[in-house]
N, CA and C atoms of all chains as a GROMACS GRO file, in nm:
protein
  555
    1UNK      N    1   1.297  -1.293  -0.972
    1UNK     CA    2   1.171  -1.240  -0.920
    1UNK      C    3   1.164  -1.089  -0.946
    2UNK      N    4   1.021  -1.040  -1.013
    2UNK     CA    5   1.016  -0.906  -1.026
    2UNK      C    6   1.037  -0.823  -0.865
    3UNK      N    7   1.034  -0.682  -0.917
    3UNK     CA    8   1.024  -0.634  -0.753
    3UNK      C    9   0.900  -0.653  -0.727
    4UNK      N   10   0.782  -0.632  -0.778
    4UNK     CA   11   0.652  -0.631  -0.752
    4UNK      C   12   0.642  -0.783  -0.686
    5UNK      N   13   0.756  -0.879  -0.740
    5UNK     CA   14   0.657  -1.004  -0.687
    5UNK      C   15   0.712  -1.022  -0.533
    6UNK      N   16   0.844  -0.941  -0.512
    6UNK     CA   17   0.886  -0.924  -0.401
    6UNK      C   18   0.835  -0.874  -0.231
    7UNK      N   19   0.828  -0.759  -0.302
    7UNK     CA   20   0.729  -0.669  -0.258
    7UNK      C   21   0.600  -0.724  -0.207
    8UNK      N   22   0.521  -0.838  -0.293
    8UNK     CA   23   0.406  -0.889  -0.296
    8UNK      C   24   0.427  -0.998  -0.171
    9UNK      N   25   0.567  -1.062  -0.200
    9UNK     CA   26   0.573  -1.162  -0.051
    9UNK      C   27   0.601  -1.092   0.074
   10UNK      N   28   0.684  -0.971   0.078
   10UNK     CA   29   0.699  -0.922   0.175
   10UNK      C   30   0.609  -0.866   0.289
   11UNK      N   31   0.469  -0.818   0.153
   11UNK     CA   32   0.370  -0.763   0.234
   11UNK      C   33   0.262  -0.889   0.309
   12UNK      N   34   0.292  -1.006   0.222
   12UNK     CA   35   0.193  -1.088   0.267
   12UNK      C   36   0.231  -1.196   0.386
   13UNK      N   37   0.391  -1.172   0.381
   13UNK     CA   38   0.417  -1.292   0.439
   13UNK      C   39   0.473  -1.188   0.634
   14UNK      N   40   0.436  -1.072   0.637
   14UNK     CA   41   0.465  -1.011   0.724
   14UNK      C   42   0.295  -0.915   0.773
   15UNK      N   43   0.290  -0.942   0.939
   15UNK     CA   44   0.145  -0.891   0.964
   15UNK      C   45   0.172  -0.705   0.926
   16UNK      N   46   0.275  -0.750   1.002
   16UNK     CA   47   0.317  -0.530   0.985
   16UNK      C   48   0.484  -0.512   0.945
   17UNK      N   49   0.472  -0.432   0.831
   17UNK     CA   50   0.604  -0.450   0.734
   17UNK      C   51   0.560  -0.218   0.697
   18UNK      N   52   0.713  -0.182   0.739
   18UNK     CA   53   0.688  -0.069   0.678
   18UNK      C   54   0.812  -0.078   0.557
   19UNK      N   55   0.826  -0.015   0.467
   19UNK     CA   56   0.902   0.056   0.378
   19UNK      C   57   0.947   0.180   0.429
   20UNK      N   58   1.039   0.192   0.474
   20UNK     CA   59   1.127   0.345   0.496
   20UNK      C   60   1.258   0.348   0.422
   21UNK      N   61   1.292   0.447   0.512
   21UNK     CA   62   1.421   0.545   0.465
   21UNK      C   63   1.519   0.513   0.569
   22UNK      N   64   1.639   0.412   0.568
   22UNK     CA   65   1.696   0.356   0.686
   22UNK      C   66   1.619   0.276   0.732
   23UNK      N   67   1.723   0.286   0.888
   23UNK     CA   68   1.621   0.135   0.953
   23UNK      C   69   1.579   0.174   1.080
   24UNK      N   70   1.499   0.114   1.137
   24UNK     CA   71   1.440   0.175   1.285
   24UNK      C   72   1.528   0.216   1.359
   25UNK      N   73   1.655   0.204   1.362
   25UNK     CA   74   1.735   0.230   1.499
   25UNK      C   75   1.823   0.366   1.427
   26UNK      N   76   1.835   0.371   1.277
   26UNK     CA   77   1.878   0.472   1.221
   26UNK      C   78   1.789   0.548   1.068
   27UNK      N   79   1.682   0.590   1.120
   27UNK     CA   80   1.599   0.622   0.968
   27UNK      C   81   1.696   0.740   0.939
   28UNK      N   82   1.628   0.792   0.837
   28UNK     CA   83   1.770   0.842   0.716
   28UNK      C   84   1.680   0.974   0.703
   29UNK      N   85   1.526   0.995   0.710
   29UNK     CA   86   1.413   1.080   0.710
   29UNK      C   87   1.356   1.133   0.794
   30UNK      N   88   1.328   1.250   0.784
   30UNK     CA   89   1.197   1.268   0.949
   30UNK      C   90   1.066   1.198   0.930
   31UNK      N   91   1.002   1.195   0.825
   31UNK     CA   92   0.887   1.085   0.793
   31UNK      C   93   0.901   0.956   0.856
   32UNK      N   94   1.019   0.905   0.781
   32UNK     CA   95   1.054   0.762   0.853
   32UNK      C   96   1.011   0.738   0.959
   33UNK      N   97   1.104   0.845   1.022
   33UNK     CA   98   1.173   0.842   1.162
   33UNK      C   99   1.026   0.838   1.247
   34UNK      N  100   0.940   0.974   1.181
   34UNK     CA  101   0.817   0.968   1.287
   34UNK      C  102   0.712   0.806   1.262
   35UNK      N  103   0.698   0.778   1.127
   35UNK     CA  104   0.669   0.614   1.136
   35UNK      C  105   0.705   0.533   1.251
   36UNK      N  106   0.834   0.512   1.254
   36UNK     CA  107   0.903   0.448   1.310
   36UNK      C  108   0.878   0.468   1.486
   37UNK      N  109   0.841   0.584   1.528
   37UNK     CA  110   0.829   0.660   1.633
   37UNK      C  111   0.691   0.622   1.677
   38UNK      N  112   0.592   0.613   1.551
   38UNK     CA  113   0.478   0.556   1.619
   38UNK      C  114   0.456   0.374   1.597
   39UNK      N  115   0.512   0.329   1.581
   39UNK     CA  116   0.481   0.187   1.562
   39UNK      C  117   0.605   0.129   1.718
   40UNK      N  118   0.666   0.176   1.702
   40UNK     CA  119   0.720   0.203   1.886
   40UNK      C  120   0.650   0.212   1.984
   41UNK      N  121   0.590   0.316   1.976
   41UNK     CA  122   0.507   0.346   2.054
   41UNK      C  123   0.397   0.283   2.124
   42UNK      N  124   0.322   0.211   1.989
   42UNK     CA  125   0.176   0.128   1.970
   42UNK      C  126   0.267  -0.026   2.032
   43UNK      N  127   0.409  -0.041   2.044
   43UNK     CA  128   0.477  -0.174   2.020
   43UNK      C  129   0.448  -0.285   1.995
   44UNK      N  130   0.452  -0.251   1.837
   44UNK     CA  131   0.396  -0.288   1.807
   44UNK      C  132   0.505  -0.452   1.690
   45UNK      N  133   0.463  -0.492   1.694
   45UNK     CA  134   0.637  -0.600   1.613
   45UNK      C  135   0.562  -0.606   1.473
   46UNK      N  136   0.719  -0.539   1.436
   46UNK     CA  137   0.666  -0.516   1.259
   46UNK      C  138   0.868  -0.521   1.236
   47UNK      N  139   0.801  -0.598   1.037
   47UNK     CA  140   0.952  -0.602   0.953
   47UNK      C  141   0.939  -0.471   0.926
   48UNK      N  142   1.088  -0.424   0.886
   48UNK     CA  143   1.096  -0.301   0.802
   48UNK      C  144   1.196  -0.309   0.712
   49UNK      N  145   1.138  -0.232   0.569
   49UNK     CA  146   1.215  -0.279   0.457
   49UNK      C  147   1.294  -0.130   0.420
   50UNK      N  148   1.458  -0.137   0.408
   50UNK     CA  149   1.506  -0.013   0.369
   50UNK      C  150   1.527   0.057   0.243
   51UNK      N  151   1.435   0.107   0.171
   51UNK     CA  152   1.440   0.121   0.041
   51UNK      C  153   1.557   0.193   0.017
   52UNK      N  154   1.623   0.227   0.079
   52UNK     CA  155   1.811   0.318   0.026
   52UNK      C  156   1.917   0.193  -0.023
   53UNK      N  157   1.859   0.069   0.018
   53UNK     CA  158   1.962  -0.058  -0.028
   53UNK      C  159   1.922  -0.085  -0.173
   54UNK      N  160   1.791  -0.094  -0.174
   54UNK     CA  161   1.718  -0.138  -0.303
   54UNK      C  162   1.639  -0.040  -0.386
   55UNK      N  163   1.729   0.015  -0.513
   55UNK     CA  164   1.681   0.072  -0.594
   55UNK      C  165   1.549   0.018  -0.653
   56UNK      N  166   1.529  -0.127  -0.703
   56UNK     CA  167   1.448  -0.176  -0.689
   56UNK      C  168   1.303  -0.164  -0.624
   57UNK      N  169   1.308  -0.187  -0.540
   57UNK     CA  170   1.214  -0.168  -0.437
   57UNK      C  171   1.175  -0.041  -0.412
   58UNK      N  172   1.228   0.102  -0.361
   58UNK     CA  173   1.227   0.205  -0.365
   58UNK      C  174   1.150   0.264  -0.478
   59UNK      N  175   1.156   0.234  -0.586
   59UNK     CA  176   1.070   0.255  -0.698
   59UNK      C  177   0.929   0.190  -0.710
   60UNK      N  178   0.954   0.069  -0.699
   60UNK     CA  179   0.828  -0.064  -0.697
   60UNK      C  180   0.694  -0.014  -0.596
   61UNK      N  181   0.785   0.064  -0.488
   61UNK     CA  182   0.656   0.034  -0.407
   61UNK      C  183   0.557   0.135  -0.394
   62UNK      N  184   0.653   0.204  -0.445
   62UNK     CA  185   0.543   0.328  -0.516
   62UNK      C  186   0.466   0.312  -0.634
   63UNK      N  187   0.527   0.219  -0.729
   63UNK     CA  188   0.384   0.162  -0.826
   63UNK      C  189   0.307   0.082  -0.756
   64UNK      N  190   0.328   0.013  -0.688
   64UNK     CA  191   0.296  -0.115  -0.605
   64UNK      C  192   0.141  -0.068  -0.552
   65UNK      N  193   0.158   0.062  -0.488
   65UNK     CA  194   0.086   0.124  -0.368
   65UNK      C  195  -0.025   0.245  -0.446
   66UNK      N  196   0.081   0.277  -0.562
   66UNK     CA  197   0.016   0.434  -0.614
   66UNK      C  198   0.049   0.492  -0.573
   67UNK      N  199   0.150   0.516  -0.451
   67UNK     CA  200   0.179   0.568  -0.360
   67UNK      C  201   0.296   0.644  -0.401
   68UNK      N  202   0.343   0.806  -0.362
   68UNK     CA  203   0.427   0.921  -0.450
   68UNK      C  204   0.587   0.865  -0.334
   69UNK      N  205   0.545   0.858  -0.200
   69UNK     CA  206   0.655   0.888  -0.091
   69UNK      C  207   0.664   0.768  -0.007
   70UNK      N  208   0.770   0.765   0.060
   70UNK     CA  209   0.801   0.660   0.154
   70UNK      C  210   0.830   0.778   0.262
   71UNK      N  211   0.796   0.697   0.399
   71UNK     CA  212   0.735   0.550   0.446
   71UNK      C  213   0.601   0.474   0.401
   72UNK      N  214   0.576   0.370   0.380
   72UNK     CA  215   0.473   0.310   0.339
   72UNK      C  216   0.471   0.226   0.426
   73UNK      N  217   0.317   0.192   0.506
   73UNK     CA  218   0.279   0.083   0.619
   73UNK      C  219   0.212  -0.015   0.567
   74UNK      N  220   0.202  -0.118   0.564
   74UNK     CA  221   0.174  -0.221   0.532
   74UNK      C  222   0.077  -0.281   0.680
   75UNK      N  223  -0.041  -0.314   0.688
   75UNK     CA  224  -0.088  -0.433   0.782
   75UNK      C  225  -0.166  -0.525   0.733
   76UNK      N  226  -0.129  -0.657   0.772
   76UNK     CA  227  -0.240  -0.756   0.705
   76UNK      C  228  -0.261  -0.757   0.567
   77UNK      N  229  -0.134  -0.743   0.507
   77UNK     CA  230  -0.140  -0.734   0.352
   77UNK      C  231  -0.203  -0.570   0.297
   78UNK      N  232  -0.250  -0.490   0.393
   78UNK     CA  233  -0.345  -0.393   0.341
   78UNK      C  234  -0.270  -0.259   0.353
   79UNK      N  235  -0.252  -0.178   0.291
   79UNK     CA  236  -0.175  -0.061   0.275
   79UNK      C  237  -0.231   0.042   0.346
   80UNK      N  238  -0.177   0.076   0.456
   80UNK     CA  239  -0.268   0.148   0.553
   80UNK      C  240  -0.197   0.344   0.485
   81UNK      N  241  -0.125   0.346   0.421
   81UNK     CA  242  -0.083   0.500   0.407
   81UNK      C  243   0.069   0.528   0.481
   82UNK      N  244   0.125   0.678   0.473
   82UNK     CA  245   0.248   0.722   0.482
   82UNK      C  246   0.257   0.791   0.606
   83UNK      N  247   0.302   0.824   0.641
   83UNK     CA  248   0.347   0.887   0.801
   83UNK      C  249   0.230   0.989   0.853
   84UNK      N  250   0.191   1.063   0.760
   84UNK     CA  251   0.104   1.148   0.810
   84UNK      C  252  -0.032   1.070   0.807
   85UNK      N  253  -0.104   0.996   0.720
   85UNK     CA  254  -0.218   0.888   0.758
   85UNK      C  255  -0.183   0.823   0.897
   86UNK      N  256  -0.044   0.762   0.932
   86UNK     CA  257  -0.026   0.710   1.074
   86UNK      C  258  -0.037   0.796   1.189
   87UNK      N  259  -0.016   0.922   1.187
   87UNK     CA  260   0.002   0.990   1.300
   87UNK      C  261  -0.204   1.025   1.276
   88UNK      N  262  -0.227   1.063   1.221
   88UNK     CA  263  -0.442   1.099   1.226
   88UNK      C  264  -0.489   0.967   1.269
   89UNK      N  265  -0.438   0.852   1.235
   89UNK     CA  266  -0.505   0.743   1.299
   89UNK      C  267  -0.410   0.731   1.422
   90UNK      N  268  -0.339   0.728   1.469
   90UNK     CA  269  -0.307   0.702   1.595
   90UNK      C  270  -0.349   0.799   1.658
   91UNK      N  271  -0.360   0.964   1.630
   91UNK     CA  272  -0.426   1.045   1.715
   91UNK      C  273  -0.558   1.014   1.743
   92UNK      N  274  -0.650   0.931   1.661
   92UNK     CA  275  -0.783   0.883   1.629
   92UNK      C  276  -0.770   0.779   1.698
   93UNK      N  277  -0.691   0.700   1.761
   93UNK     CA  278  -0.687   0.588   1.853
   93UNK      C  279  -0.764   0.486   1.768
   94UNK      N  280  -0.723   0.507   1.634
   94UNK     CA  281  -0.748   0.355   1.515
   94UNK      C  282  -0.642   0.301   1.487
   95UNK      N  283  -0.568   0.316   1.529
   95UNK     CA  284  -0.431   0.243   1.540
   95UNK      C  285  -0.383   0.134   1.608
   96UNK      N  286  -0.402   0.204   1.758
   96UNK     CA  287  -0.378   0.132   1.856
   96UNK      C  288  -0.524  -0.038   1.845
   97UNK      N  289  -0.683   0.039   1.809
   97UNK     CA  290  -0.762  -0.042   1.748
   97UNK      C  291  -0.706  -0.151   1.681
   98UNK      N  292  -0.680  -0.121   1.569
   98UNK     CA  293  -0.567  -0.209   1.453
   98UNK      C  294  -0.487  -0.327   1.549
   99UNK      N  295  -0.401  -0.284   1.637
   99UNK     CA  296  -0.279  -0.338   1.695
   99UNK      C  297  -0.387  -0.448   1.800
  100UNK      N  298  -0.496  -0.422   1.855
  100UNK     CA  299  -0.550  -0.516   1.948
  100UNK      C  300  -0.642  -0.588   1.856
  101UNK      N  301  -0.695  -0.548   1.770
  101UNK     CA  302  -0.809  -0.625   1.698
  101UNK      C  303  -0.728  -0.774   1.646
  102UNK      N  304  -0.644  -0.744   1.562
  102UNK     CA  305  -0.531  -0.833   1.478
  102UNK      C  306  -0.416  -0.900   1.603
  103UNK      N  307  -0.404  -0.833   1.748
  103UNK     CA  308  -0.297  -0.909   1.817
  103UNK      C  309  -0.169  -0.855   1.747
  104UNK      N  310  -0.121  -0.749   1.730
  104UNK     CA  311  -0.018  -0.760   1.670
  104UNK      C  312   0.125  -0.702   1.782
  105UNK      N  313   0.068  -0.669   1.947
  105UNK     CA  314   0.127  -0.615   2.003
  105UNK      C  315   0.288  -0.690   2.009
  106UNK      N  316   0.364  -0.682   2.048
  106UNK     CA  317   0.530  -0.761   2.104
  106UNK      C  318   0.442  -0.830   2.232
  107UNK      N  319   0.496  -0.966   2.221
  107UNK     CA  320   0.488  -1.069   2.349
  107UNK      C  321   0.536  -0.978   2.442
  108UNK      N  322   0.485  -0.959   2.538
  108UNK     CA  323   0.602  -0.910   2.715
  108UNK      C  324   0.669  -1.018   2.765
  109UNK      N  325   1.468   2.636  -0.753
  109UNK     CA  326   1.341   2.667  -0.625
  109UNK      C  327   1.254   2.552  -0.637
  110UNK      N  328   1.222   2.453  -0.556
  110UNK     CA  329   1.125   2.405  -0.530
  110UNK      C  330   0.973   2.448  -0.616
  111UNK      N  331   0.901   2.446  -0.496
  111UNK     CA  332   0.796   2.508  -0.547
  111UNK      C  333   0.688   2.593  -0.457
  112UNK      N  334   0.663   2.701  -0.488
  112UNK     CA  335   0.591   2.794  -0.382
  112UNK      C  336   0.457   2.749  -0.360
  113UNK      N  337   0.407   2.819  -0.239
  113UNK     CA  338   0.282   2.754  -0.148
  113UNK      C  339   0.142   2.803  -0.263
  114UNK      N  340   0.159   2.917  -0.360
  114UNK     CA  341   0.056   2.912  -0.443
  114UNK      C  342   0.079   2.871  -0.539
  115UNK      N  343   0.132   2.795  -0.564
  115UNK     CA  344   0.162   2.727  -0.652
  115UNK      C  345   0.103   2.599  -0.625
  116UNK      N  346   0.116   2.516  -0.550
  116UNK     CA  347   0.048   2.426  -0.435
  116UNK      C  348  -0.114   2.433  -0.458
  117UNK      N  349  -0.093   2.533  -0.379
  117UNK     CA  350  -0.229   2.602  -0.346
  117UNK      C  351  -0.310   2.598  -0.494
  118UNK      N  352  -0.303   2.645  -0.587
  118UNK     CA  353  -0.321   2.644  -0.708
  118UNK      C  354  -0.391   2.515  -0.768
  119UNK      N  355  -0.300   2.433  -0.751
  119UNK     CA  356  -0.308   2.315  -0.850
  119UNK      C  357  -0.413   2.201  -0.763
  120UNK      N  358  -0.408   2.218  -0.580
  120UNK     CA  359  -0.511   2.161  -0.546
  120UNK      C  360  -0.680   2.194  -0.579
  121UNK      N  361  -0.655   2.377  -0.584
  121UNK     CA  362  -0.792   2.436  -0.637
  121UNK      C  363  -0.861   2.350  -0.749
  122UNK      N  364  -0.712   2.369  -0.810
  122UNK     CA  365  -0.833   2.359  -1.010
  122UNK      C  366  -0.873   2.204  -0.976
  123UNK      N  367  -0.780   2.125  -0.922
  123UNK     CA  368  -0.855   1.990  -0.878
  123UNK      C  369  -1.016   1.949  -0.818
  124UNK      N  370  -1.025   2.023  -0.696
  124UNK     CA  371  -1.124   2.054  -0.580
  124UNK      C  372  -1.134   2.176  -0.559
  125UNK      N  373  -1.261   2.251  -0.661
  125UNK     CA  374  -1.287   2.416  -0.676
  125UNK      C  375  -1.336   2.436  -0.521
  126UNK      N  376  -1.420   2.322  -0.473
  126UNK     CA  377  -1.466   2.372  -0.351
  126UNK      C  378  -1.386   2.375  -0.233
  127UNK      N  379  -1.229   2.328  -0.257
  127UNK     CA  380  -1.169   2.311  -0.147
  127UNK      C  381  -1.128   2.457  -0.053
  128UNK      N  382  -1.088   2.440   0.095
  128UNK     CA  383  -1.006   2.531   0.168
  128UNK      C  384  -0.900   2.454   0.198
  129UNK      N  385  -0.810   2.565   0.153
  129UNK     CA  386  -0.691   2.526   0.139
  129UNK      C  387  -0.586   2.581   0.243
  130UNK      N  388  -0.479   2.555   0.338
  130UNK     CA  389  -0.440   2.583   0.414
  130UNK      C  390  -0.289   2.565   0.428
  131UNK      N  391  -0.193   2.660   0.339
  131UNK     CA  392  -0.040   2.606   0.336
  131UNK      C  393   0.032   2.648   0.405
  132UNK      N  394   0.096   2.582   0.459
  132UNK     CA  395   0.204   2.618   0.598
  132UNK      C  396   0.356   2.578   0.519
  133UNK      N  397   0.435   2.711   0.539
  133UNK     CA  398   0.612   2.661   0.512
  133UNK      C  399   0.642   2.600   0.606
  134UNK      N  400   0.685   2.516   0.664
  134UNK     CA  401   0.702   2.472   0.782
  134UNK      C  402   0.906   2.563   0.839
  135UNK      N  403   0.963   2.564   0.712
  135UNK     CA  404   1.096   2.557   0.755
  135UNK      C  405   1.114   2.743   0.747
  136UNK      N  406   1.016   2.768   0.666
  136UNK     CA  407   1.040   2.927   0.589
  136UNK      C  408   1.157   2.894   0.467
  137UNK      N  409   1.144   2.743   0.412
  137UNK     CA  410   1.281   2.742   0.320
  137UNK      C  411   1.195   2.717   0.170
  138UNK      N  412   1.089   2.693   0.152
  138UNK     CA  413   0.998   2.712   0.061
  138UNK      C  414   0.996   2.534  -0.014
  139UNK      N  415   1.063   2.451   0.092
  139UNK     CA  416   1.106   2.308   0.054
  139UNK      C  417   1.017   2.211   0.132
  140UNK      N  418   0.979   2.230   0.267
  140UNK     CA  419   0.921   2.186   0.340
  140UNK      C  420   0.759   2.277   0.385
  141UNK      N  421   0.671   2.181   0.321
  141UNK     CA  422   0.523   2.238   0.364
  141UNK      C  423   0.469   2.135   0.417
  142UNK      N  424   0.364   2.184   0.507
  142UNK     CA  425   0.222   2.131   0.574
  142UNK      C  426   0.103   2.183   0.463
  143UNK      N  427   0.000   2.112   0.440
  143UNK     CA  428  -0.112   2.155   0.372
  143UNK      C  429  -0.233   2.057   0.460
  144UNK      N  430  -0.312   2.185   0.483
  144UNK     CA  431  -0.431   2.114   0.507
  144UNK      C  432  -0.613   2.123   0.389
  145UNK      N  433  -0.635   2.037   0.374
  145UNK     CA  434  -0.768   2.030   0.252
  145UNK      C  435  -0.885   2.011   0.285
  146UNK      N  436  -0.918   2.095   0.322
  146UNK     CA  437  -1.099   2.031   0.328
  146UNK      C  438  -1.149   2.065   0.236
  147UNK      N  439  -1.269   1.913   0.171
  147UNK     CA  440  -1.333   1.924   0.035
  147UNK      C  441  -1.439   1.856   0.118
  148UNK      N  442  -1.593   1.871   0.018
  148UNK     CA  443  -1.694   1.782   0.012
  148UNK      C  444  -1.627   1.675  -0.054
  149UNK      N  445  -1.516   1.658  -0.162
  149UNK     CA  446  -1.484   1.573  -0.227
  149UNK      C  447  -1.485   1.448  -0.156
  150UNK      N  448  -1.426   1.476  -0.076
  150UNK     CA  449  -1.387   1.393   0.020
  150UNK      C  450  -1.424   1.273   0.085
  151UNK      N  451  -1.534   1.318   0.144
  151UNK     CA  452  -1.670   1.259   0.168
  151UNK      C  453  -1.674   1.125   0.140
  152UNK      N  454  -1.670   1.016   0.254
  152UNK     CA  455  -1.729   0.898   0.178
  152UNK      C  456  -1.586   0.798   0.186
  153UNK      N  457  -1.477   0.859   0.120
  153UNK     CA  458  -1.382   0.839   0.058
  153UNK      C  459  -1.289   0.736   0.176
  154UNK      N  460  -1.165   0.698   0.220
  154UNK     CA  461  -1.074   0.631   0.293
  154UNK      C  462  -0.973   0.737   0.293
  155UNK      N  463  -0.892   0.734   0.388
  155UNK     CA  464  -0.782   0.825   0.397
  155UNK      C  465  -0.709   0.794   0.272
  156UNK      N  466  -0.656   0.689   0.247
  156UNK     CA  467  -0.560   0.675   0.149
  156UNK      C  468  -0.570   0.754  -0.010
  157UNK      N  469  -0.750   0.716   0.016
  157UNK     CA  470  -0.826   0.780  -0.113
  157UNK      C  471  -0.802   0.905  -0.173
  158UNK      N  472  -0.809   0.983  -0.014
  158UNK     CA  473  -0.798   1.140   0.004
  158UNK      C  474  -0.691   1.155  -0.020
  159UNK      N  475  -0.598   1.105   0.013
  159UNK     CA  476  -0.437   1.156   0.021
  159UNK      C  477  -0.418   1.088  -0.141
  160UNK      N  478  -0.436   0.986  -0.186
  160UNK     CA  479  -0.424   0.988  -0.304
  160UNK      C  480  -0.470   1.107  -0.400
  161UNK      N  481  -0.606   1.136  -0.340
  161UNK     CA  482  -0.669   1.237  -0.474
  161UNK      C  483  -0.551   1.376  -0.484
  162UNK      N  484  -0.488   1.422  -0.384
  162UNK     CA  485  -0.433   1.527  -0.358
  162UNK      C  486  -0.301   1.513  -0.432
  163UNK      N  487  -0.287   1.389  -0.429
  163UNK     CA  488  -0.161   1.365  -0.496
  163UNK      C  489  -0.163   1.404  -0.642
  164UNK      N  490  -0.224   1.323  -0.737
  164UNK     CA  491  -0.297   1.330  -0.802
  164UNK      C  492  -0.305   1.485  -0.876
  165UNK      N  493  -0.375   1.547  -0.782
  165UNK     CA  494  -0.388   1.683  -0.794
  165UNK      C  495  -0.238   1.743  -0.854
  166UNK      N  496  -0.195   1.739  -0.780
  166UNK     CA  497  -0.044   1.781  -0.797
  166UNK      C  498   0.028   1.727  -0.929
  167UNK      N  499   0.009   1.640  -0.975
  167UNK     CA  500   0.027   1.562  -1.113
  167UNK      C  501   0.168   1.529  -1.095
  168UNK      N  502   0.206   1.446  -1.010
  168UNK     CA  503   0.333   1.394  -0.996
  168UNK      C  504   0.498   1.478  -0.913
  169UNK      N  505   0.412   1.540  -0.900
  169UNK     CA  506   0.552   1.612  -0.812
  169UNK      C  507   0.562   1.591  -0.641
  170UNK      N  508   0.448   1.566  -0.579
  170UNK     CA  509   0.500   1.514  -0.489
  170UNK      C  510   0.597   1.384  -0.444
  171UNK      N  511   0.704   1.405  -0.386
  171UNK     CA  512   0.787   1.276  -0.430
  171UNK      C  513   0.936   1.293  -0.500
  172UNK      N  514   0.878   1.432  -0.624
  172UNK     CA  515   0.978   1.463  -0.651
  172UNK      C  516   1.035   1.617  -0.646
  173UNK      N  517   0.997   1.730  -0.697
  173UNK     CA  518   1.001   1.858  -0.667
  173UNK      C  519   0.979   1.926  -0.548
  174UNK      N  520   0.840   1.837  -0.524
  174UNK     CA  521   0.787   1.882  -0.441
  174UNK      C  522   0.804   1.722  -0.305
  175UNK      N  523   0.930   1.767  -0.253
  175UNK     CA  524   0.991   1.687  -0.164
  175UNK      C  525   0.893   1.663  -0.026
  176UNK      N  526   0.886   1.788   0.014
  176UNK     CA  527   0.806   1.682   0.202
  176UNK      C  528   0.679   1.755   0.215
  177UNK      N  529   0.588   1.738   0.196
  177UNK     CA  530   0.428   1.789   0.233
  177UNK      C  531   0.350   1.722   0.319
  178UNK      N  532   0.340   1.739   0.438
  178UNK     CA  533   0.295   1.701   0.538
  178UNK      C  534   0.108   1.728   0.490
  179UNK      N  535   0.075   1.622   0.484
  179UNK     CA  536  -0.057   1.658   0.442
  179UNK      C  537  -0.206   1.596   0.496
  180UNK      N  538  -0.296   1.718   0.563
  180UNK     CA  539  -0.400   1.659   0.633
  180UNK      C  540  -0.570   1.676   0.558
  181UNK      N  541  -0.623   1.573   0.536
  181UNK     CA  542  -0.724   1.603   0.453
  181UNK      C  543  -0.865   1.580   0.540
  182UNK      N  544  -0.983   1.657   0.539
  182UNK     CA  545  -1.096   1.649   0.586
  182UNK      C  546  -1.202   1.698   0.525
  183UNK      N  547  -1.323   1.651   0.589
  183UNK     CA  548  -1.455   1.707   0.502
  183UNK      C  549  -1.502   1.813   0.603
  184UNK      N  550  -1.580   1.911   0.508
  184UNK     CA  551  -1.635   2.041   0.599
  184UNK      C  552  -1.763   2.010   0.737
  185UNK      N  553  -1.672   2.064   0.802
  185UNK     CA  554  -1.812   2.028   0.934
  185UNK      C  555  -1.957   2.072   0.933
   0.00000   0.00000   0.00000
């Protein structure tokens, strides 16, 4: 499987999937980290993919996306942007929008 | 050296003549910037759009030279 076609299941077969740097409990970035910081926050249940394992991927998803940097957010198949797009929409309370419209909160 | 804030500054201009441009060092280490953009360009556009065009602008160095740019884009009020 190419990475792209990888990549392609990952995003589709997951409602909220980010691409970072490390993993939520240890990002490797401050970008990451603040990603990671707001999808916490929103609690929101999402995969996360560590592009430092996969050279592969790490590359891909930046053709994938057009996209220059990681973190990359993924919802509903749709590429919502990188850490700083997440923090203007969550300050914009289109985020949290996002998370109730779609149901994507964590069961309590 | 990385790359300096007019330098930055620069390459978003010749992109978006009408832009204001707003560069912050964040660290004072000339590695880590904030930039903020307001264009008419803009206008219309999706965030991703915007943050793409800026990229763009830059012609590939964000990502790589040009390592962490915290970047906020808007249209003029």
């Amino acid at each position: 499987m190419s990475a792209h076609e990888r990549i392609d299941e990952l995003v589709k077969n997951n409602d909220v999937v980010l691409f970072m740097k490390g993993s939520p409990l240890f990002p490797q970035c401050g970008f990451s980290s603040r990603a990671v910081a707001i999808l916490d926050h929103l609690n929101v249940e999402y995969a996360s993919v560590d592009v430092l394992q996969d050279m592969e991927i790490r590359q891909g998803i930046k053709d994938y996306s057009d996209w220059p940097t990681i973190p990359q957010l993924y919802v509903k198949g749709e590429f919502l942007g990188g850490s700083d797009i997440m923090m203007e929409m969550y300050e914009a309370g289109e985020l949290q929008e996002l998370v109730e419209q779609h149901g994507l909160a964590k069961a309590s | 050296m990385p790359m300096a804030a007019e330098d930055i500054e620069g390459m978003i201009k010749a992109a978006f003549p009408d832009a204001v441009v707003e560069i912050t060092d964040l660290r004072g280490d000339g590695d880590h910037y904030a930039a903020r953009v307001v264009s008419e360009a803009f206008r219309g556009m999706p965030r991703v759009k915007q943050h793409q065009a800026v990229y763009n602008a830059l012609g590939g160095r964000m990502g790589g030279v040009l390592h962490a740019l915290q970047l906020t884009t808007a249209v003029p009020e």
